[in-house]
PyMOL commands that place a pseudoatom at each C-alpha (Angstrom):
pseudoatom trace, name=CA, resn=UNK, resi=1, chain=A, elem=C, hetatm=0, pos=[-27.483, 11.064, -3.622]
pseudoatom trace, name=CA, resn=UNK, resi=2, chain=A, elem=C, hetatm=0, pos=[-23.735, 9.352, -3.574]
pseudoatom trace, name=CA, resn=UNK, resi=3, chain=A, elem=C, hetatm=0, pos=[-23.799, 6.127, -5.279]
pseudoatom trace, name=CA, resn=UNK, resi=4, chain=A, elem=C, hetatm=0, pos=[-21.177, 3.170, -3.989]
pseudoatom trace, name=CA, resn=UNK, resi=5, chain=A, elem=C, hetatm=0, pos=[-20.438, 0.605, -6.769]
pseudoatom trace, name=CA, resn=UNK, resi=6, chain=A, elem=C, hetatm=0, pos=[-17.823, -1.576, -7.093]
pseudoatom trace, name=CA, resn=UNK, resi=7, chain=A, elem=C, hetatm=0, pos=[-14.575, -1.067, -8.398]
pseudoatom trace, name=CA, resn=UNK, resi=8, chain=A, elem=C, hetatm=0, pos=[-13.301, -2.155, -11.668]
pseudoatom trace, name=CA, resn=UNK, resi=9, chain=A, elem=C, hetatm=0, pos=[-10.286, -3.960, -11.702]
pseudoatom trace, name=CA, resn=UNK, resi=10, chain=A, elem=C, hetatm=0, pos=[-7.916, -6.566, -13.873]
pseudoatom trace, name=CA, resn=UNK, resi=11, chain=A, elem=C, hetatm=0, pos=[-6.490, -9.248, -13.223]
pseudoatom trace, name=CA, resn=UNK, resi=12, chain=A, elem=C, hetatm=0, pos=[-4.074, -11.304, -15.451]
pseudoatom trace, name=CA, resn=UNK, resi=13, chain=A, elem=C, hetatm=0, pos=[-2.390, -14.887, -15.833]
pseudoatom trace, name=CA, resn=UNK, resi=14, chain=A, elem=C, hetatm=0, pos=[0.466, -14.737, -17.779]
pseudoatom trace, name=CA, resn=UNK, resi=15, chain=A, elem=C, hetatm=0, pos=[1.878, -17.656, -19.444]
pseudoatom trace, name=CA, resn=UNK, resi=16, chain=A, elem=C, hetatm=0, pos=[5.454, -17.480, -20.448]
pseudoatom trace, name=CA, resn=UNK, resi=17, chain=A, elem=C, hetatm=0, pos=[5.590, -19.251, -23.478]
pseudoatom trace, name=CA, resn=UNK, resi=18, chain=A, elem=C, hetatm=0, pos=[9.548, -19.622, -24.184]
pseudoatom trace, name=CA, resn=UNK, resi=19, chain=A, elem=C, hetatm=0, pos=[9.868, -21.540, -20.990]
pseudoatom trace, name=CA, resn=UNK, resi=20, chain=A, elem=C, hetatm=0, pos=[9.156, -25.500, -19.862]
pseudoatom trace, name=CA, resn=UNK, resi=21, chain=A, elem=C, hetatm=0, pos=[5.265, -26.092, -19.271]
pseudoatom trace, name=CA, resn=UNK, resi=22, chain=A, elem=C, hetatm=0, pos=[4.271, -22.683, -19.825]
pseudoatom trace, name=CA, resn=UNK, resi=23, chain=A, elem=C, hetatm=0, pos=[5.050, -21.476, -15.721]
pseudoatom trace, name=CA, resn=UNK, resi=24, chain=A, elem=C, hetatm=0, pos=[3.157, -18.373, -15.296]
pseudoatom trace, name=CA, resn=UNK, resi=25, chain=A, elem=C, hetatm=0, pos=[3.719, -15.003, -13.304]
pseudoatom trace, name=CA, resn=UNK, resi=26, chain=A, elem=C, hetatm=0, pos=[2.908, -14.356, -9.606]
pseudoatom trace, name=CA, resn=UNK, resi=27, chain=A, elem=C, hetatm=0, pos=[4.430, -11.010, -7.790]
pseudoatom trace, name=CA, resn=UNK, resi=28, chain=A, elem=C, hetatm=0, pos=[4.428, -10.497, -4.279]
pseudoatom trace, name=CA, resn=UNK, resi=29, chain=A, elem=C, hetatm=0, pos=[2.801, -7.643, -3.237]
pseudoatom trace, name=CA, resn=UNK, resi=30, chain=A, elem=C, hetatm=0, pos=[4.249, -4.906, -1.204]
pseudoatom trace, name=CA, resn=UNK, resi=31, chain=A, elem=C, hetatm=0, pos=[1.218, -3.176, 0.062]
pseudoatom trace, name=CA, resn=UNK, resi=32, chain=A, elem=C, hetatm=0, pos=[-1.439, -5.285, 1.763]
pseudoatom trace, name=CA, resn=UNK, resi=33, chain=A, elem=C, hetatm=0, pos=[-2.926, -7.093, 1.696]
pseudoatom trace, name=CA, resn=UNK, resi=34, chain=A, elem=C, hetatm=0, pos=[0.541, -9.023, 1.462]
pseudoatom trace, name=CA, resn=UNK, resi=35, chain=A, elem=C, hetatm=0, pos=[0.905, -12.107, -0.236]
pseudoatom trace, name=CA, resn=UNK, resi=36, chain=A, elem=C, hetatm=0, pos=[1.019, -13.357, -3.527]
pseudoatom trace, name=CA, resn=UNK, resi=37, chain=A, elem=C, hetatm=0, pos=[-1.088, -12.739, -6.651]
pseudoatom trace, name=CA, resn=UNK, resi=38, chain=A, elem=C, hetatm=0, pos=[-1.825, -12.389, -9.759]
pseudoatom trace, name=CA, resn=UNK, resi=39, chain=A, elem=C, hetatm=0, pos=[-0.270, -8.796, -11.920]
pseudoatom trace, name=CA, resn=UNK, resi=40, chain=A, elem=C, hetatm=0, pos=[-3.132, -7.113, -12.131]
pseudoatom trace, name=CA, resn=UNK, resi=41, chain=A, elem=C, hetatm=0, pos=[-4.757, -3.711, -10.598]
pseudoatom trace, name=CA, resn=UNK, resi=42, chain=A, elem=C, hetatm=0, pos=[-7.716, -0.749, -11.397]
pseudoatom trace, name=CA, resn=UNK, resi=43, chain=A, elem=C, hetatm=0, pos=[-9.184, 0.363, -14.220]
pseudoatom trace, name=CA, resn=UNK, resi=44, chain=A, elem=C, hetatm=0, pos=[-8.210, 4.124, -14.738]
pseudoatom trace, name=CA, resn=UNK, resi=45, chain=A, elem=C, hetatm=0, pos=[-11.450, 6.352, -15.800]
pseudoatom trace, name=CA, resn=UNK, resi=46, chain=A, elem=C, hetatm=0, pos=[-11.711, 6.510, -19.072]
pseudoatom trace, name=CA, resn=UNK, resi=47, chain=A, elem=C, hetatm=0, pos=[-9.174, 3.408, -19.662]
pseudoatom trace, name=CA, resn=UNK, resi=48, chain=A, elem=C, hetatm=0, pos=[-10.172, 0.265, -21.734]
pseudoatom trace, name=CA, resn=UNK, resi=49, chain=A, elem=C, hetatm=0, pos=[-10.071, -3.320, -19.934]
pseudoatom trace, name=CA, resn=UNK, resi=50, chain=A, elem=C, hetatm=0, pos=[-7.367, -4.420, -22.344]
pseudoatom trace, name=CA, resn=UNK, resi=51, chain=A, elem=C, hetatm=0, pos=[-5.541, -1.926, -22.168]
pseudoatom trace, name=CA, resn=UNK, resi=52, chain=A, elem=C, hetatm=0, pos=[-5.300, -1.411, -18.354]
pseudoatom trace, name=CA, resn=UNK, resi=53, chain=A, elem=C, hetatm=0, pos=[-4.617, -5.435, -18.335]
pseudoatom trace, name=CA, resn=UNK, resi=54, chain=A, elem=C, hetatm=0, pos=[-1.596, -4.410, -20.937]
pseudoatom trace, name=CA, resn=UNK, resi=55, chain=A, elem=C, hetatm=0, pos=[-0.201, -1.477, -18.583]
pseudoatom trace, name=CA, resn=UNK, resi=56, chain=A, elem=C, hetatm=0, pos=[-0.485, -3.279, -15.095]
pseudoatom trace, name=CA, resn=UNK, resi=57, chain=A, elem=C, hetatm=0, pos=[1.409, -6.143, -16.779]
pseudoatom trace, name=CA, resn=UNK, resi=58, chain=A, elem=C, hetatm=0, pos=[3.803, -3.764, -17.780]
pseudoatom trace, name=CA, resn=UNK, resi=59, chain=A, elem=C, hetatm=0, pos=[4.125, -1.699, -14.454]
pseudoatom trace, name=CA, resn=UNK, resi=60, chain=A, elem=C, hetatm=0, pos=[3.889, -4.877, -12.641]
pseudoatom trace, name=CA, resn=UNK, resi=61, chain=A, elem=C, hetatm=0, pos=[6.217, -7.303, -14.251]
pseudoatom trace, name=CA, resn=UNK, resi=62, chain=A, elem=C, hetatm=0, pos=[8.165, -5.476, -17.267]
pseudoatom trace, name=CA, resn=UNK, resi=63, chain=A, elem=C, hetatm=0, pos=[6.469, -7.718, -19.429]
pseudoatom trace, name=CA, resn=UNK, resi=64, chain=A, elem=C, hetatm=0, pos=[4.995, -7.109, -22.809]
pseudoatom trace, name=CA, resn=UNK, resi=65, chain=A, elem=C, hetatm=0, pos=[1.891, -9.283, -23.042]
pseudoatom trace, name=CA, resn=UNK, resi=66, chain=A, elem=C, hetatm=0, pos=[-0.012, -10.026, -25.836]
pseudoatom trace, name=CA, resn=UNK, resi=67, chain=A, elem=C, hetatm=0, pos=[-3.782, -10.804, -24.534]
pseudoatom trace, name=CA, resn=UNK, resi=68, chain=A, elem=C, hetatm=0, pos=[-4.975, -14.801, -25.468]
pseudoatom trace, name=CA, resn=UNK, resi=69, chain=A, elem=C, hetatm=0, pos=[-8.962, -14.329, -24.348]
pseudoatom trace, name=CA, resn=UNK, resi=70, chain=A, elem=C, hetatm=0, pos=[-10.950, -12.775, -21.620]
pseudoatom trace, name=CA, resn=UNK, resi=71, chain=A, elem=C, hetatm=0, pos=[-11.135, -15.449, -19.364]
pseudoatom trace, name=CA, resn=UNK, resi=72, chain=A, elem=C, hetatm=0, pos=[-13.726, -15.189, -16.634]
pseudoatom trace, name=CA, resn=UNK, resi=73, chain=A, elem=C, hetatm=0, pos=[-15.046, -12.321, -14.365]
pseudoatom trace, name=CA, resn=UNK, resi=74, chain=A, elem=C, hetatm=0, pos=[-15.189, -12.699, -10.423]
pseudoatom trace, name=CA, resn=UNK, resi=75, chain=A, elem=C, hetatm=0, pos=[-17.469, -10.161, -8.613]
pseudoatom trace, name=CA, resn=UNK, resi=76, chain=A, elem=C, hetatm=0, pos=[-17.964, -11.680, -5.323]
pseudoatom trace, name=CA, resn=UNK, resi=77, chain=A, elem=C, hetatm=0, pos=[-18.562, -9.097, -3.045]
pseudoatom trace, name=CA, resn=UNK, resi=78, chain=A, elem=C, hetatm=0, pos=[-15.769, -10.168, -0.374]
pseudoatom trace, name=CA, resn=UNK, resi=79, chain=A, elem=C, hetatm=0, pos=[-12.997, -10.929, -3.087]
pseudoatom trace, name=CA, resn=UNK, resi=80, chain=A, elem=C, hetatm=0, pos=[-11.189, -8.263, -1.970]
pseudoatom trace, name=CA, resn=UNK, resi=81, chain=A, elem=C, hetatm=0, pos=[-11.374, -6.379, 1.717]
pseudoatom trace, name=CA, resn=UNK, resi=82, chain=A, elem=C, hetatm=0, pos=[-10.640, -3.484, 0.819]
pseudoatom trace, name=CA, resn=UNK, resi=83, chain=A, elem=C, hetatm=0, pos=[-13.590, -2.658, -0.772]
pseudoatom trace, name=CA, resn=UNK, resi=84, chain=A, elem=C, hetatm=0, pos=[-15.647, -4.198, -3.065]
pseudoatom trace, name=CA, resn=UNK, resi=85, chain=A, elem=C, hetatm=0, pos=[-14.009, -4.827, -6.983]
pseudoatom trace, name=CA, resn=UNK, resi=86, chain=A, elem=C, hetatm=0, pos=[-15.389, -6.355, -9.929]
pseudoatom trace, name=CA, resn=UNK, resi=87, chain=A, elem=C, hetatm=0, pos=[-12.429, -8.734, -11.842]
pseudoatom trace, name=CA, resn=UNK, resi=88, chain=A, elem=C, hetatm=0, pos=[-11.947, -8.902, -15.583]
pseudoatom trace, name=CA, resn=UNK, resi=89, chain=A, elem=C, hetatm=0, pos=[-9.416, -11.838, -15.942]
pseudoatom trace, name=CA, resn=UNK, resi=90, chain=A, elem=C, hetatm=0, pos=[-7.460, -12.260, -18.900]
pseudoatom trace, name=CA, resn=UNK, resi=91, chain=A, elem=C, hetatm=0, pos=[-4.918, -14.936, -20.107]
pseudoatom trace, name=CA, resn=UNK, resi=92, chain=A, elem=C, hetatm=0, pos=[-1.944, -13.747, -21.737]
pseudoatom trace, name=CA, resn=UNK, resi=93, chain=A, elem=C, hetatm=0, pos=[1.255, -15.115, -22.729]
pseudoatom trace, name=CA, resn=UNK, resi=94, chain=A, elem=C, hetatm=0, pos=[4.737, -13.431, -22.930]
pseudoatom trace, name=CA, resn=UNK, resi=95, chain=A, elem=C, hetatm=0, pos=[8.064, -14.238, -23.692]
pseudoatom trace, name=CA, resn=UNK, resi=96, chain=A, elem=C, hetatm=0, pos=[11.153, -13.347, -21.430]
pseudoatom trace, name=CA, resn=UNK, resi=97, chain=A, elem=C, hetatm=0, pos=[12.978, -12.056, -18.218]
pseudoatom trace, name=CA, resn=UNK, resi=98, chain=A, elem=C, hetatm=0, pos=[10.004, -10.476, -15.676]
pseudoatom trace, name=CA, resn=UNK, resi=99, chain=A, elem=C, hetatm=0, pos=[11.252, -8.317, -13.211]
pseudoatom trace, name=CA, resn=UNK, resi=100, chain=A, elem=C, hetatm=0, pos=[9.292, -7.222, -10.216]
pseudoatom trace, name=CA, resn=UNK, resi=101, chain=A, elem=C, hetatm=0, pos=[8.514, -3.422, -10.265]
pseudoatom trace, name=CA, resn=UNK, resi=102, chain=A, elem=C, hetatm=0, pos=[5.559, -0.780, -9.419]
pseudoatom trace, name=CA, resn=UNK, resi=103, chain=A, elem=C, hetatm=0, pos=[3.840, -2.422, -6.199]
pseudoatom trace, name=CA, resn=UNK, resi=104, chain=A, elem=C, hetatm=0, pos=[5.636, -5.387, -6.253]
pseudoatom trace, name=CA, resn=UNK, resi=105, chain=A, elem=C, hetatm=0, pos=[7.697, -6.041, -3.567]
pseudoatom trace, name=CA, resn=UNK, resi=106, chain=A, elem=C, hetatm=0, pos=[8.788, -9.491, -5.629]
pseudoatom trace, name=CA, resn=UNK, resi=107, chain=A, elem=C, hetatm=0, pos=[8.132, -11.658, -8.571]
pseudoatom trace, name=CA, resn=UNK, resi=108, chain=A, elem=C, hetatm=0, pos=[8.690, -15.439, -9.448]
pseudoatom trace, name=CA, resn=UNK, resi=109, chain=A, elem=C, hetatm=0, pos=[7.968, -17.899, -12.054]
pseudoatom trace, name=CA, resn=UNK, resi=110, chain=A, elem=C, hetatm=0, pos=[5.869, -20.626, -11.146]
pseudoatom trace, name=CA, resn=UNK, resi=111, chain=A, elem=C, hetatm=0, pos=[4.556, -24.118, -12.627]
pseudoatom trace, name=CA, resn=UNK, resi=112, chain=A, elem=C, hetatm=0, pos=[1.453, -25.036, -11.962]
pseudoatom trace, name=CA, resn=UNK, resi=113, chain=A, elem=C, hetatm=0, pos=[2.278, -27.899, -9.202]
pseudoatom trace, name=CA, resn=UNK, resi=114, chain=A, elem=C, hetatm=0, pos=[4.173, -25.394, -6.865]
pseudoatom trace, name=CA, resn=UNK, resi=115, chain=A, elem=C, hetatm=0, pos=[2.311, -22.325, -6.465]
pseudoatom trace, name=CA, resn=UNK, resi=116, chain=A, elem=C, hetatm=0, pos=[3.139, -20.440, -3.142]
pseudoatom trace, name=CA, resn=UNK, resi=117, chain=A, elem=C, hetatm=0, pos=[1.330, -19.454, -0.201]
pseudoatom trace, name=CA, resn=UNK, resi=118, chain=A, elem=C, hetatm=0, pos=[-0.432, -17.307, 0.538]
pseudoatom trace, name=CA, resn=UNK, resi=119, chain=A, elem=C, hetatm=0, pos=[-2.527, -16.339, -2.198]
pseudoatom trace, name=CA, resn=UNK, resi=120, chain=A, elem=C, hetatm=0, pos=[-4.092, -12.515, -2.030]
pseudoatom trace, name=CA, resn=UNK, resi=121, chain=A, elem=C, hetatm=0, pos=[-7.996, -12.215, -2.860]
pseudoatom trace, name=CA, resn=UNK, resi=122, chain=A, elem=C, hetatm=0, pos=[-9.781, -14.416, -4.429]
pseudoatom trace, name=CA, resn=UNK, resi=123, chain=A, elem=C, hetatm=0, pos=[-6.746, -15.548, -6.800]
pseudoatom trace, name=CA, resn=UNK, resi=124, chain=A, elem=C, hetatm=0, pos=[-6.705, -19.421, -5.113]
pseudoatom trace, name=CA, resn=UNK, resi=125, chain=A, elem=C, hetatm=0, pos=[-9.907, -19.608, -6.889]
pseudoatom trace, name=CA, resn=UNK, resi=126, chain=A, elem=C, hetatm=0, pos=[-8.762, -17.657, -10.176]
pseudoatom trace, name=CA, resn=UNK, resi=127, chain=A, elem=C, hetatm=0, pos=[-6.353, -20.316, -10.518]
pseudoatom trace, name=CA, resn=UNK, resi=128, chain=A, elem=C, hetatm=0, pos=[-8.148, -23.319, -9.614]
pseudoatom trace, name=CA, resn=UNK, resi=129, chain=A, elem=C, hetatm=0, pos=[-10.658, -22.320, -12.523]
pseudoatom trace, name=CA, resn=UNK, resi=130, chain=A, elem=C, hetatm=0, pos=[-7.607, -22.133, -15.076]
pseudoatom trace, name=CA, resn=UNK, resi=131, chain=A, elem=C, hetatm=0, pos=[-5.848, -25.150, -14.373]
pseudoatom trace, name=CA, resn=UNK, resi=132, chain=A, elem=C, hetatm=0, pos=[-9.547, -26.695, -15.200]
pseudoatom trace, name=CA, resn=UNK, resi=133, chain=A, elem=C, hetatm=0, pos=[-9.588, -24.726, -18.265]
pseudoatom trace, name=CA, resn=UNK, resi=134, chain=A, elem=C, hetatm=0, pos=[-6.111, -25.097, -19.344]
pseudoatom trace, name=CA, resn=UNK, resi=135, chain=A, elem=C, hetatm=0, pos=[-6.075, -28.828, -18.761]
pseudoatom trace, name=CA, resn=UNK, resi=136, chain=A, elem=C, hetatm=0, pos=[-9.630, -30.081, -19.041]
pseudoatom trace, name=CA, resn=UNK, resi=137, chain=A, elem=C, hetatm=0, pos=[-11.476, -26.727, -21.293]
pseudoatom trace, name=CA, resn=UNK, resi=138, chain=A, elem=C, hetatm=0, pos=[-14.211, -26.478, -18.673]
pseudoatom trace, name=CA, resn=UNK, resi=139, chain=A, elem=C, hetatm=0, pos=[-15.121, -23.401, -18.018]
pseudoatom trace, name=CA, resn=UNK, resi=140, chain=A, elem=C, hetatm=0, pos=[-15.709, -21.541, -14.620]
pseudoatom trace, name=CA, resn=UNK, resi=141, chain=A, elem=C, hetatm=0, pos=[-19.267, -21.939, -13.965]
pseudoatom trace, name=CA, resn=UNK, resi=142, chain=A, elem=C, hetatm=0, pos=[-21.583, -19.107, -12.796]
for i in range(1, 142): cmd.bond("trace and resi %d" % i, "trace and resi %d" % (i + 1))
show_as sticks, trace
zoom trace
C-alpha cells in the first residue's frame, strides 16, 4: 500500500535587526508559483526543522540567521497547489546585506506597511498572524 502524506516544509520571517523598524526579508520566486514569499523550502530526509530553516535562509538569502522561536505551524491542505505541505514557521533575525540566490529570482527588504503583491501560498496569512504577534503578542489561533 503507497501512503500520500504531506510534505514537510519551512518557512521563515527574518527580521533584520541592524536596520530601521526591524524590515524583514521577502524573495521573489523564480519557479512558480511566482510571486513573493517568505525564504523558506523542504525538509531534506533525515534533516532537522532548524536546521533546514538555517540552510534555506542561507541558500535563499545569504543570510546567517540565528532562530528567535518556532512561531506557528500552517497545515491547511490548499496552502500550497502543488501538493499538499505542512509549515514549520520560525522567526529569526539577522544582521546585514541579503542577496537573492538559489530559487530566487529576487529579494527586497520590506517594512511592515509596504509589503508587495502578490504573496505566494498561504504567506498573506503567515504575516497577518505576525504583525498580531509582533505588535499586540496574540498568538495565531487554531
Amino acid at each position: 500500500m503507497a501512503y500520500r502524506n504531506p510534505a514537510p516544509t519551512v518557512d521563515l520571517i527574518i527580521e533584520l535587526r541592524d536596520r530601521p523598524h526591524r524590515p524583514i526579508v521577502l524573495i521573489e520566486r523564480r519557479n512558480q508559483p511566482w510571486g513573493w514569499a517568505l525564504p523558506g523550502g523542504f525538509v531534506d530526509y533525515g534533516e532537522a526543522v532548524e536546521t533546514a530553516a538555517i540552510r534555506e535562509a542561507q541558500e535563499e538569502t545569504a543570510l546567517a540567521v540565528t532562530l528567535v522561536e518556532q512561531f506557528h505551524v500552517y497545515s491547511d491542505p490548499s496552502r500550497d497547489a502543488r501538493q499538499h505541505t505542512i509549515s514549520i514557521v520560525f522567526l529569526a533575525t539577522a544582521t546585514g546585506e541579503p542577496q537573492a540566490g538559489d530559487d530566487a529570482k529576487g529579494l527586497t527588504v520590506f517594512n511592515p506597511w509596504e509589503l508587495p503583491t502578490p504573496l505566494c501560498f498561504d504567506h498573506d496569512r503567515i504575516l497577518r498572524d505576525y504583525w498580531q504577534y509582533r505588535h499586540y503578542g496574540l498568538r495565531p489561533r487554531i
